[in-house]
C-alpha positions in Angstrom: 76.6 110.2 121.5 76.9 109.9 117.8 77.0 113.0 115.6 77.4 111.8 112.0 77.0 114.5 109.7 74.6 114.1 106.8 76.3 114.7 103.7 74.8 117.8 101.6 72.7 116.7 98.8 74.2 120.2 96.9 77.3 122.5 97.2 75.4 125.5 98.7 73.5 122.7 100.8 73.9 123.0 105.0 75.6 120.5 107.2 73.0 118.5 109.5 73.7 116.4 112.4 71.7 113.8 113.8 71.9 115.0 117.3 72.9 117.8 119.2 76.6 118.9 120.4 77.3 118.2 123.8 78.3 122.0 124.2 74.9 123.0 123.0 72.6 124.6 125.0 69.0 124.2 123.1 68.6 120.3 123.1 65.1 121.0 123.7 65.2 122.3 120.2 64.6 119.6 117.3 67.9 119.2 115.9 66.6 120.3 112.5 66.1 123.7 113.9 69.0 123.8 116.4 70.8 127.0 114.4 74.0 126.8 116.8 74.5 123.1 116.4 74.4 124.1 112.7 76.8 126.8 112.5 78.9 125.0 115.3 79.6 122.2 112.6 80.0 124.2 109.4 83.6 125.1 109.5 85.7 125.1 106.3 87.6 122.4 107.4 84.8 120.1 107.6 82.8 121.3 104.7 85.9 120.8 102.4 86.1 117.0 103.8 83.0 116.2 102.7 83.3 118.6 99.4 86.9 116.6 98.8 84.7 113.4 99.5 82.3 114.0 97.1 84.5 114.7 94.3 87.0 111.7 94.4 83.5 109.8 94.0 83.0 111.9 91.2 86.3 111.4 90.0 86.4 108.3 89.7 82.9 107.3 88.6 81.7 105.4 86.0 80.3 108.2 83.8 83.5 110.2 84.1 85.3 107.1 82.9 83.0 106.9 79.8 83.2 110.7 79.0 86.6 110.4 78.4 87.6 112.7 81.1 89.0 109.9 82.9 93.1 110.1 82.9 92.9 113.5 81.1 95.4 116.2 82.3 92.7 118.1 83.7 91.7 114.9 85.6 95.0 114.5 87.2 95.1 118.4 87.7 91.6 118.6 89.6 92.1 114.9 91.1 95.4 116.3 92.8 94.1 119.6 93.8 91.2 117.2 96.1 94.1 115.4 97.6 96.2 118.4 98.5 93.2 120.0 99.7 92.9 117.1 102.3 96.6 117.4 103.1 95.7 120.5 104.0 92.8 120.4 106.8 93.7 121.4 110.0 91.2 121.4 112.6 93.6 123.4 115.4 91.6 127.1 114.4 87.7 124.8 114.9 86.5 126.7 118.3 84.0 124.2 119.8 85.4 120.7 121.0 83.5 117.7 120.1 83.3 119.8 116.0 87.2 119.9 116.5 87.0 115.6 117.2 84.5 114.9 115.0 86.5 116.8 112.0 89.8 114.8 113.0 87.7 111.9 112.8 86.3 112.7 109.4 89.8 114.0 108.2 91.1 110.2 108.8 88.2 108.5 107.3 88.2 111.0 104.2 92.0 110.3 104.0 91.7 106.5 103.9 88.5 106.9 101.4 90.6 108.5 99.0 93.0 105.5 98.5 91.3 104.7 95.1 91.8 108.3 93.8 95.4 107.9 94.9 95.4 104.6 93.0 94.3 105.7 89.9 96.6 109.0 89.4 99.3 106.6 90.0 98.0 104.8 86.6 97.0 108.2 84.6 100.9 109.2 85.1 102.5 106.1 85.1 105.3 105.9 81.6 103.5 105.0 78.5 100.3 106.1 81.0 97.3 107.7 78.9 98.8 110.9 80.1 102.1 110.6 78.4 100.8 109.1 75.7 98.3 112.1 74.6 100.8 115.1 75.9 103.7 113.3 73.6 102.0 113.9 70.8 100.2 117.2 70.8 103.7 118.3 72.2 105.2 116.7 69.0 103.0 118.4 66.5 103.6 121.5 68.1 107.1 121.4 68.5 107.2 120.2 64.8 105.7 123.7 63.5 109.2 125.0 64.3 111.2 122.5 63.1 112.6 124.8 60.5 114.0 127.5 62.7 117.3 127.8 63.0 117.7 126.9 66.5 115.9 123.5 65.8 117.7 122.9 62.5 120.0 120.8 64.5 117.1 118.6 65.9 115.6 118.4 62.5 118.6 116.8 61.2 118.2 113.7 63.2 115.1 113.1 62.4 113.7 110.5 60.2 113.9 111.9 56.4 110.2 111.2 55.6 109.7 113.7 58.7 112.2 116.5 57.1 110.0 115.9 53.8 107.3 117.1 55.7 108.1 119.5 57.5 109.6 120.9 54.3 106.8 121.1 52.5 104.2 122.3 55.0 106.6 125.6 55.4 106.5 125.5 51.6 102.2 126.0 52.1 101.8 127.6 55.4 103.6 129.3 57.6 104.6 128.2 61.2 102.4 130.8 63.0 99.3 129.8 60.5 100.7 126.2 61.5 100.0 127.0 65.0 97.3 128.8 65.3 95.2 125.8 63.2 96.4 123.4 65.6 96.3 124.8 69.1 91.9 124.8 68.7 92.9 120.9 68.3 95.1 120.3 71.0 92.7 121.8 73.2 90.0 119.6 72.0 92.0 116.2 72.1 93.0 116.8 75.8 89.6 118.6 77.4 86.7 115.9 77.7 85.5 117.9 80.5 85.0 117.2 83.8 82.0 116.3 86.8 80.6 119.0 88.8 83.3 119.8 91.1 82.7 121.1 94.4 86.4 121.9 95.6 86.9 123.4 92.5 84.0 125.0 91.1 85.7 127.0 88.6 86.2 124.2 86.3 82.2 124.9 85.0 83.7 128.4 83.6 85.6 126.1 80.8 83.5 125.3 77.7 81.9 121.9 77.5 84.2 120.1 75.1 84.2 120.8 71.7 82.4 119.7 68.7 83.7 119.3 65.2 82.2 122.1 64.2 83.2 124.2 67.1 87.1 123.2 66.5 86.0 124.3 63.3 85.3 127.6 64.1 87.9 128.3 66.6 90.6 127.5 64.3 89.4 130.1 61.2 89.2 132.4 64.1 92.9 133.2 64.1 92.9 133.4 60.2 90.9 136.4 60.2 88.9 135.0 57.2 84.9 134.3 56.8 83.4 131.3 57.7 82.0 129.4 54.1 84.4 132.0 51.8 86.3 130.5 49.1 89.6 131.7 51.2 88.5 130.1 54.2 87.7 126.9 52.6 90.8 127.1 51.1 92.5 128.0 53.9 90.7 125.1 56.3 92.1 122.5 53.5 95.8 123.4 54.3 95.4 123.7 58.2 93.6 120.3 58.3 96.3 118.7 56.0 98.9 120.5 58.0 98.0 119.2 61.1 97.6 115.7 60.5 100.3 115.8 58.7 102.0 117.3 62.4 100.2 115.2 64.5 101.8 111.7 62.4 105.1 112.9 62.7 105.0 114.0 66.8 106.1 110.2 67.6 109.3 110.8 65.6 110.4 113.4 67.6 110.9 111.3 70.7 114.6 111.6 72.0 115.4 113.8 68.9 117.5 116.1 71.6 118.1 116.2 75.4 115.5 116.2 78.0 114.7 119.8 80.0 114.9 119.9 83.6 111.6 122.0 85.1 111.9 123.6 88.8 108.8 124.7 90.7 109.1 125.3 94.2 107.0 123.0 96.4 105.7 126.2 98.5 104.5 127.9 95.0 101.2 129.7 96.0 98.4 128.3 93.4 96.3 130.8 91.5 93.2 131.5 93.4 90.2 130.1 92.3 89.0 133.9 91.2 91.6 133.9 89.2 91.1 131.0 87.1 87.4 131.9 86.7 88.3 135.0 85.1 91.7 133.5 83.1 89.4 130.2 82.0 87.1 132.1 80.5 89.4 134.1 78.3 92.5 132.1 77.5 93.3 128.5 76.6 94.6 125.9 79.0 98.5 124.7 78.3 97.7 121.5 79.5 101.5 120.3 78.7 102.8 122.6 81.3 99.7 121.9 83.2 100.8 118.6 83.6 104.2 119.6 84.8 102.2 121.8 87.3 101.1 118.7 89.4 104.3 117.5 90.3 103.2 114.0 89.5 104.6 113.5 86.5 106.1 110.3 87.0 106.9 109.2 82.9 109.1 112.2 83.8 110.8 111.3 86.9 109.5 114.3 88.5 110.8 114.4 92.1 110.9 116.3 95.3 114.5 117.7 95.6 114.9 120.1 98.5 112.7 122.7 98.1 112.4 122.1 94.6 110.2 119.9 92.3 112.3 119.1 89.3 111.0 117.2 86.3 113.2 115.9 83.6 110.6 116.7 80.2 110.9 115.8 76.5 112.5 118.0 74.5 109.6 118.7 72.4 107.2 119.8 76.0 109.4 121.8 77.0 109.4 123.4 73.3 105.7 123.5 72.8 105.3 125.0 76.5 107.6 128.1 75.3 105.6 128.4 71.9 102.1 128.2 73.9 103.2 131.0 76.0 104.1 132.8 73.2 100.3 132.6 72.0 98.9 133.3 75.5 97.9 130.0 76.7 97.8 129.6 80.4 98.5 126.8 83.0 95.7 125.3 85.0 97.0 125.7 88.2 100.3 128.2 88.6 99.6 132.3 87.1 103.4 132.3 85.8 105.2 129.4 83.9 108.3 127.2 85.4 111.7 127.6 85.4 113.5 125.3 82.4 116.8 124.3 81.8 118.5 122.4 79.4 120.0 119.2 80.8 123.1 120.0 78.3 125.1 123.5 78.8 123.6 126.3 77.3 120.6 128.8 77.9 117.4 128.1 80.0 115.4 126.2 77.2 112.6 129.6 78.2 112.3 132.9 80.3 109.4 132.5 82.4 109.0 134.3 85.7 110.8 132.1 88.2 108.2 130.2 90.2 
């Protein structure tokens, strides 16, 4: 006897089957109405197959490839969180037999279908991958507004001197705290191009759509304390804007200015719950640098499974714009507390997180 499930058509939609479980006592019943056959089949396990099904379609679509979301950190964040989801069905607690073989059924079937998600992470974080590519530089800039501190004066020095001019004279206008807070509203709106409705992960939705022009505009004069349209805040929005191109052309120079920073995160590290990031989304800005770190798939990194460790070896200047992000409450996508650094060289832990 077949009993294919019907897809939902929503995420709060019910489970059908197209014929009644052979443990089911009411096949005189139209299977539309059979109530037990219905909650017989909706076990978590099986609703998150077909929720985890859904979204790698979603994923991976065409629109979200032309939104831009496509290869985004918070792509690779949510695309991993589907696959781990999977990884995680077990169908040993699923009381009624023929539900318990028709989710290991559906488990292997989901598993192969999600070969192209699998495919395309591989790309996203690939070296010289879009990921790399965008967290380089909005790393860069913001490792740049410290440049001038003295425990980065040694970095500094072997840098390129157009780079030193610059830096030089943008702590001449602006300080690096002003320097940050104009550029963080940026950082957030190069890497956030949204994302589909998820159904793993609804908590995404609590993020604001991606921002406009305007709205970066408004977020950035927020920190300045100043009045939108005043003379000051015009005058003010001149020097951020100059200040961060002027951070943003510079981030390539930084590239193996200093040694790498090996990141730990233990492989069992319980994820925040998705209450948690409902609330935290909605009041607190996404580090999407150490977001990335988060997955464990950043392979431009080497990251790799040591033990019961996940180390990744990551530029200088991540590692240096995750420490200043924490220090202006920005939080990680999937992890409440931050991962443990070191430097590859002796010396200090490049931070002082909590130790994952």
């Amino acid at each position: 006897m077949n009993h294919t499930l019907l897809d939902r058509s929503s995420p709060d939609g019910p489970l059908r089957l197209i014929d009644h479980l052979p443990e089911c006592s009411m096949r005189h019943r139209d299977i539309l109405d059979c109530h037990w056959c219905n909650w017989a089949v909706s076990t978590p396990c099986i609703i998150t197959l077909l929720d985890a099904r859904a979204d790698a379609v979603a994923l991976t679509d065409s629109d979200t490839v032309r939104s831009g979301a496509h290869g985004s950190v918070a792509w690779v964040v949510a695309s991993c969180e589907v696959l781990r989801l999977v990884e995680q069905v077990d169908s040993a607690d699923v009381l009624v037999p023929s539900v318990r073989e028709l989710a290991d059924r559906l488990a292997g079937a989901v598993s192969d279908e999600l070969g192209t998600l699998r495919g395309e992470i591989d790309s996203a974080v690939a070296p010289d991958g879009p990921v790399e590519r965008r967290c380089l530089q909005t790393a860069g800039a913001i490792a740049a507004t410290r440049l001038g501190s003295p425990s980065l004066r040694p970095i500094a020095g072997r840098l390129s001197e157009r780079t030193r001019r610059i830096v030089t004279e943008l702590a001449a206008s602006i300080s690096p705290e002003q320097q940050t807070v104009g550029l963080i509203p940026v950082i957030d709106h190069l890497h956030w191009k949204g994302l589909p409705e998820l159904r793993t992960q609804p908590e995404w939705s609590r993020r604001p759509a991606p921002g406009t022009a305007s709205g970066v505009l408004a977020r950035r004069l927020a920190g300045t304390q100043l009045a939108p349209g005043s003379l000051e805040a015009l005058v003010v929005e001149s020097v951020i804007d100059r200040a961060t191109e002027q951070l943003l052309e510079v981030a390539d120079d930084l590239t193996n200015a200093a040694p790498a920073v090996e990141y730990r995160r233990r492989r069992d590290a319980p994820p925040a719950s998705p209450a948690t990031k409902r609330i935290l989304w909605r009041l607190a800005l996404i580090d999407w640098h150490q977001s990335f770190v988060d997955t464990g798939r950043a392979d431009c990194w080497g990251a790799s499974t040591v033990g019961a460790d996940i180390i990744t070896s990551v530029p200088w200047q991540v590692a240096e714009a995750i420490t200043i992000s924490d220090s202006q409450g920005l939080v990680g996508a999937t992890f409440a507390d931050r991962p443990i650094g070191f430097r590859s060289e002796p010396g200090e832990p490049a931070s002082t997180p909590s130790p994952a």
